[in-house]
N, CA, C and O atoms as CSV, one atom per row, in Angstrom:
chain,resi,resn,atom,element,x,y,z
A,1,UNK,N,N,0.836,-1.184,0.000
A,1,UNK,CA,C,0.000,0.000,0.000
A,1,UNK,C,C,0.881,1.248,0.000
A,1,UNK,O,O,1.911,1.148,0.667
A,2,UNK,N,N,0.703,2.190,-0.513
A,2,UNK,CA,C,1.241,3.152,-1.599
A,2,UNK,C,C,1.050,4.453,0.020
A,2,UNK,O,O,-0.052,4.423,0.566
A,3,UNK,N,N,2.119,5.443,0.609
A,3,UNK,CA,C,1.612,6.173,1.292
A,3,UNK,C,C,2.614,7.428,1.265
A,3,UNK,O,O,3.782,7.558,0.897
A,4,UNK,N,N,1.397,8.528,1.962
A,4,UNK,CA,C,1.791,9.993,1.507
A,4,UNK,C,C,2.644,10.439,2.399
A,4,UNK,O,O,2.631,9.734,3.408
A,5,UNK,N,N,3.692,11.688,2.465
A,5,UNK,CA,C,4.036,11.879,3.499
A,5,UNK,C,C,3.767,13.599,3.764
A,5,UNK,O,O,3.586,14.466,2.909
A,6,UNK,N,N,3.803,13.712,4.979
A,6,UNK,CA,C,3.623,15.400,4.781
A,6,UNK,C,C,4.487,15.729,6.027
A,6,UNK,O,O,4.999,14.997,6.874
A,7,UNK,N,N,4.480,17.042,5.860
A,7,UNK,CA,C,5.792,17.647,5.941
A,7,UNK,C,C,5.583,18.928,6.852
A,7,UNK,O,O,5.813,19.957,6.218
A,8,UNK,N,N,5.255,19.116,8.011
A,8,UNK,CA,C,5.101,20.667,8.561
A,8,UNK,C,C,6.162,21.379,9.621
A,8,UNK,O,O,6.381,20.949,10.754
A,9,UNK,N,N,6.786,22.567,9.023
A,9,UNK,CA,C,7.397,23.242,9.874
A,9,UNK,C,C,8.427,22.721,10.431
A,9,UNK,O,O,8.667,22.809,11.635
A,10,UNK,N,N,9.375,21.921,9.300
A,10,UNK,CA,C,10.324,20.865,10.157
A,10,UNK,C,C,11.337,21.602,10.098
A,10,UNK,O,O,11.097,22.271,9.093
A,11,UNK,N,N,12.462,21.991,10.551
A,11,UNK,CA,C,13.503,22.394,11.441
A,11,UNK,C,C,14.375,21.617,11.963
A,11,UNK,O,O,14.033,21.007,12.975
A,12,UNK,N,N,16.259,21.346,11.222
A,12,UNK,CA,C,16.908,20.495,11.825
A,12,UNK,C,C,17.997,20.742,12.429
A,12,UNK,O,O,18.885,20.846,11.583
A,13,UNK,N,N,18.342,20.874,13.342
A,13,UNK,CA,C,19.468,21.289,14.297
A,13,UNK,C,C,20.227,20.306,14.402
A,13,UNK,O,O,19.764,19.178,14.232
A,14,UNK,N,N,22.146,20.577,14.834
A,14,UNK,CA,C,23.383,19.903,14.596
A,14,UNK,C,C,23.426,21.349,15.452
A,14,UNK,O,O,23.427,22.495,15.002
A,15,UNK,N,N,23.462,20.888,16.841
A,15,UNK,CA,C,23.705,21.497,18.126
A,15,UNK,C,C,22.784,22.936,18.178
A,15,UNK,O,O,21.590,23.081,17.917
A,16,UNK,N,N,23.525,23.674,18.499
A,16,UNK,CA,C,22.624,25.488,17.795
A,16,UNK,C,C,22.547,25.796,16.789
A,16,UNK,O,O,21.865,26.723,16.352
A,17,UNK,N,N,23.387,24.920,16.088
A,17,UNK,CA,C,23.289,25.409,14.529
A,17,UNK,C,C,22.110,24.814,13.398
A,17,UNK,O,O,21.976,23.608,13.193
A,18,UNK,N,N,21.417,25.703,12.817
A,18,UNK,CA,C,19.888,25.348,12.061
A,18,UNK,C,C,20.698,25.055,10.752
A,18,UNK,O,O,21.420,25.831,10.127
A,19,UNK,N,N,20.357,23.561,10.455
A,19,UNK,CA,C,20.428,22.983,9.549
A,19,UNK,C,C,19.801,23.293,8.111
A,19,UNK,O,O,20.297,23.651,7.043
A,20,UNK,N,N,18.588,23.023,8.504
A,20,UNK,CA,C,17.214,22.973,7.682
A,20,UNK,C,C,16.058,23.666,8.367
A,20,UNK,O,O,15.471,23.270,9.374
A,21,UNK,N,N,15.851,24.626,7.755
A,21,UNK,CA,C,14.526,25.458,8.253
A,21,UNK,C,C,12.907,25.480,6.972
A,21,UNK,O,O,12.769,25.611,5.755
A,22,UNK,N,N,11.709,25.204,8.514
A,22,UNK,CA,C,10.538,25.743,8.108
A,22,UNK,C,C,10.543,25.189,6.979
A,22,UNK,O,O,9.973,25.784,6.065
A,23,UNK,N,N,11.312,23.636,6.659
A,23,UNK,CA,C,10.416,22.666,5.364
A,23,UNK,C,C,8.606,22.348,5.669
A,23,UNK,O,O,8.082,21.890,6.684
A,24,UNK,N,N,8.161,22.659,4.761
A,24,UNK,CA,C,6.035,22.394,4.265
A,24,UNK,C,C,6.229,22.158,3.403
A,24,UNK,O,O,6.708,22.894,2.541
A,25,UNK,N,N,5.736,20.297,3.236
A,25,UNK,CA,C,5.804,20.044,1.630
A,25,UNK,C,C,4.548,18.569,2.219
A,25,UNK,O,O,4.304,18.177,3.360
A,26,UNK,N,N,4.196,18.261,1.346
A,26,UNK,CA,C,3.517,17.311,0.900
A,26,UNK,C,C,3.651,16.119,-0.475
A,26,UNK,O,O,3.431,16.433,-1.645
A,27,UNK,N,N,4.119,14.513,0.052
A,27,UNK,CA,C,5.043,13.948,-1.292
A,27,UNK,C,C,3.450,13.017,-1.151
A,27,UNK,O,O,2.925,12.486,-0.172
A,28,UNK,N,N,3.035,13.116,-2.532
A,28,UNK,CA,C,1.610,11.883,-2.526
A,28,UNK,C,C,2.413,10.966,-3.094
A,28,UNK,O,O,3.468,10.936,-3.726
A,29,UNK,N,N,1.162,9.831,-2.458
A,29,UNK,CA,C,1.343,8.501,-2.853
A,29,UNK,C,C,1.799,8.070,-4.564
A,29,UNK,O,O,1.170,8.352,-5.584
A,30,UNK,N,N,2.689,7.545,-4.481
A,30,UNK,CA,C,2.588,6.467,-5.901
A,30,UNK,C,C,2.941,8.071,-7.077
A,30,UNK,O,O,2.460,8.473,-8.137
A,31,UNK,N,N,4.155,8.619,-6.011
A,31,UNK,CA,C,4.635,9.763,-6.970
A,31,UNK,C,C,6.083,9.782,-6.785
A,31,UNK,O,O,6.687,9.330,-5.811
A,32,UNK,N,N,6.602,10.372,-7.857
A,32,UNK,CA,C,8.834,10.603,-7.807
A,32,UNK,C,C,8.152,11.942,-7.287
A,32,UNK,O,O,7.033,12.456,-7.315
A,33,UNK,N,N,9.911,12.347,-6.608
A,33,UNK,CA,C,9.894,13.688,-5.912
A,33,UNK,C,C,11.343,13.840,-5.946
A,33,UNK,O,O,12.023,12.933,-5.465
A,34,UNK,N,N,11.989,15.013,-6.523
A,34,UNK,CA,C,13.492,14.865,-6.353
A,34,UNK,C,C,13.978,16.145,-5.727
A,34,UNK,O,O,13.489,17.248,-5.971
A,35,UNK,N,N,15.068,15.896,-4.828
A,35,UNK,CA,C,15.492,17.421,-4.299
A,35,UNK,C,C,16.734,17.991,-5.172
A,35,UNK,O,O,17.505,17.103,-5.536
A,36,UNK,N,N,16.930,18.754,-5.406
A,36,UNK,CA,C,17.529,19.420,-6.311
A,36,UNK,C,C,17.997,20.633,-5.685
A,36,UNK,O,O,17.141,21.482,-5.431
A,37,UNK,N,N,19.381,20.904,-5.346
A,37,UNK,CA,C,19.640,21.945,-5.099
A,37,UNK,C,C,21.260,21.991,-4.815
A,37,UNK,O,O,21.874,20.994,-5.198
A,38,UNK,N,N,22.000,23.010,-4.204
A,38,UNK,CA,C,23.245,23.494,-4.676
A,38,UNK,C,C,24.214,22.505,-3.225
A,38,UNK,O,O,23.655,22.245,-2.160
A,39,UNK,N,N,25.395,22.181,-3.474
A,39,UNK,CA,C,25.730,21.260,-2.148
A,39,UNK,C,C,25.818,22.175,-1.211
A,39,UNK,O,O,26.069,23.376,-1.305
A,40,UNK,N,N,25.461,21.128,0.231
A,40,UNK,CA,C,24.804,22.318,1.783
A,40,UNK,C,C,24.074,22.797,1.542
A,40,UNK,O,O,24.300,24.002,1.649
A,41,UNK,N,N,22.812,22.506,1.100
A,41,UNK,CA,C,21.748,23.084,1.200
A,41,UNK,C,C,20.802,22.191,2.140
A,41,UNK,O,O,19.818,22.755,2.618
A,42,UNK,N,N,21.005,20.969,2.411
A,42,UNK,CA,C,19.769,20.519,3.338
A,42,UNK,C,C,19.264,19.205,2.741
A,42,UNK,O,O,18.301,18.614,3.229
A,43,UNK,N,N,19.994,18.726,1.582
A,43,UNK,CA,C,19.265,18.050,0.742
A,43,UNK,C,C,19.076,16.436,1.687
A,43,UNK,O,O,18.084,15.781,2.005
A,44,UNK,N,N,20.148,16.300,1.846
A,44,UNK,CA,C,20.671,14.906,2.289
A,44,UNK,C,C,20.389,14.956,4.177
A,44,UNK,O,O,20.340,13.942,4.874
A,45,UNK,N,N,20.277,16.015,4.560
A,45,UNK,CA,C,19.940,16.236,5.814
A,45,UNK,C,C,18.349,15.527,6.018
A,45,UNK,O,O,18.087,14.367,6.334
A,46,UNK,N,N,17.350,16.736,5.699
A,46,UNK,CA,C,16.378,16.113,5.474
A,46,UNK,C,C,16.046,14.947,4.693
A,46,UNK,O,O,14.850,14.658,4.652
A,47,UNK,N,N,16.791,14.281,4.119
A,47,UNK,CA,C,15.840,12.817,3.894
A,47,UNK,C,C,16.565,12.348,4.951
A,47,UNK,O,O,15.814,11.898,5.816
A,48,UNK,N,N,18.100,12.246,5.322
A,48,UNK,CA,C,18.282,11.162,7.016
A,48,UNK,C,C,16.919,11.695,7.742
A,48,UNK,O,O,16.331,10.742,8.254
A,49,UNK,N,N,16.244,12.937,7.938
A,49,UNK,CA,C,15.518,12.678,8.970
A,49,UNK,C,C,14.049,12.248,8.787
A,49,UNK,O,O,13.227,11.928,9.645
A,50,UNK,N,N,13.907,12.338,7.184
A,50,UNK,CA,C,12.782,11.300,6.875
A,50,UNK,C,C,12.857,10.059,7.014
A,50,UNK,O,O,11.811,9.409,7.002
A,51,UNK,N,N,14.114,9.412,7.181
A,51,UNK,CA,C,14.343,7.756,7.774
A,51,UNK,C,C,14.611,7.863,8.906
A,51,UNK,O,O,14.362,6.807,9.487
A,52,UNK,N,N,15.015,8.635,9.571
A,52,UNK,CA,C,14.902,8.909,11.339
A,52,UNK,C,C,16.246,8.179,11.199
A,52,UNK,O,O,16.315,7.128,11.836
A,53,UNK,N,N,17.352,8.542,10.470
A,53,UNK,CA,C,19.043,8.263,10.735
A,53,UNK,C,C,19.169,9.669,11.527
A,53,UNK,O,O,19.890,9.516,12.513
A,54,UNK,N,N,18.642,11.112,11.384
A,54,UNK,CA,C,19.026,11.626,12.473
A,54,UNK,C,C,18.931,11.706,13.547
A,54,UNK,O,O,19.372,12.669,14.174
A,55,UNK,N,N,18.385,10.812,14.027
A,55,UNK,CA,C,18.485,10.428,15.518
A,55,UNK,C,C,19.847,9.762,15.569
A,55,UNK,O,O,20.549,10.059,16.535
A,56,UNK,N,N,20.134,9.253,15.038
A,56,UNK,CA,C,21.689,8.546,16.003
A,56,UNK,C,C,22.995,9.397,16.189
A,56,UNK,O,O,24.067,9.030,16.669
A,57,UNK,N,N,22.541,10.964,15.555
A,57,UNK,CA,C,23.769,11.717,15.484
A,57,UNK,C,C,23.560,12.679,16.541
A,57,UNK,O,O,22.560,13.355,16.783
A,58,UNK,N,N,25.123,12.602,17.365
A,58,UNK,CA,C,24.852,13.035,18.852
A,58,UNK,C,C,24.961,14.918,18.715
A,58,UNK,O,O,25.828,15.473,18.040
A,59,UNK,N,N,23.817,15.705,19.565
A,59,UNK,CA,C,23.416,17.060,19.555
A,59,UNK,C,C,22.406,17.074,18.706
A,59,UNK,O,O,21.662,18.025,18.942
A,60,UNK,N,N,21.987,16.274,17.616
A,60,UNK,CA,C,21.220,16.999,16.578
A,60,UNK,C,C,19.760,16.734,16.909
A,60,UNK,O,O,19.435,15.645,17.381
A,61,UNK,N,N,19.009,17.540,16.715
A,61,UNK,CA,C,17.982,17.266,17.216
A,61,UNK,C,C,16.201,17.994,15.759
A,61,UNK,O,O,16.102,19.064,15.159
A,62,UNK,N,N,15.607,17.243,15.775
A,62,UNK,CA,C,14.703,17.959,14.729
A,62,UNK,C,C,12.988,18.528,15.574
A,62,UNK,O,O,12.380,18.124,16.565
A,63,UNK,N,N,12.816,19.239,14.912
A,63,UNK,CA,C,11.619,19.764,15.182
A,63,UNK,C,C,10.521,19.671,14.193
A,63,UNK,O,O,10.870,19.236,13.096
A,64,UNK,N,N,8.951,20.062,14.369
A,64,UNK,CA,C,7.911,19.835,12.972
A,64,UNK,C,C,7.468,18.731,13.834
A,64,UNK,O,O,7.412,18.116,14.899
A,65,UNK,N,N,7.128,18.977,12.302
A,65,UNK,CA,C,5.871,17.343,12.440
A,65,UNK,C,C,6.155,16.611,10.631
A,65,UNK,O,O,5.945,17.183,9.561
A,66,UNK,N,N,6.563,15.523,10.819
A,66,UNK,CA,C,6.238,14.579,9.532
A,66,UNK,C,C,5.291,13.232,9.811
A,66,UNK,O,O,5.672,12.349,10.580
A,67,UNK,N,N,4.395,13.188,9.313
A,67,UNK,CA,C,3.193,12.395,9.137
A,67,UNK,C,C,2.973,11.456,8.227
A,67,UNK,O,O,2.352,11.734,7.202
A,68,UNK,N,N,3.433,10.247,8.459
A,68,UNK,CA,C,2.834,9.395,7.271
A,68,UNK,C,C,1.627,8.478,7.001
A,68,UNK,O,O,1.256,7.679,7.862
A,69,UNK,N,N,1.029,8.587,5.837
A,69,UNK,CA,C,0.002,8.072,6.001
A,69,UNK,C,C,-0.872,8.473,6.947
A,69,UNK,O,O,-1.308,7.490,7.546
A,70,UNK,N,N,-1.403,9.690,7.419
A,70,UNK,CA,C,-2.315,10.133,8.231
A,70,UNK,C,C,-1.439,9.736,9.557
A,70,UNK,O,O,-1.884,9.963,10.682
């Protein structure tokens, strides 16, 4: 079963320092989605914390809300 993810107000910290700010996005089901952007920008940050690999990295901490599938 095919599921959506959404994305509010997420915010990723690596101690005091803001990683990734104030991502709102919405990826539907049974769709490509590609991030695209310049290196250090957040790209690779935010998807570890869409697999929750940023949790094992010590200080970093995320904020938001990501929701899957309701």
């Amino acid at each position: 079963m095919a599921k959506s993810i959404d994305v509010s107000d997420l915010n990723i910290y690596y101690g005091d320092f803001l990683a990734v700010q104030g991502v709102n996005m919405t990826i539907k089901a049974r769709s490509v989605t590609a991030f695209i952007g310049p290196s250090g920008c957040g790209k690779s940050t935010f998807l570890r914390s869409l697999n929750r690999m940023h949790e094992v990295i010590p200080g970093a901490r995320v904020e938001g809300k990501v929701v899957v599938d309701g």
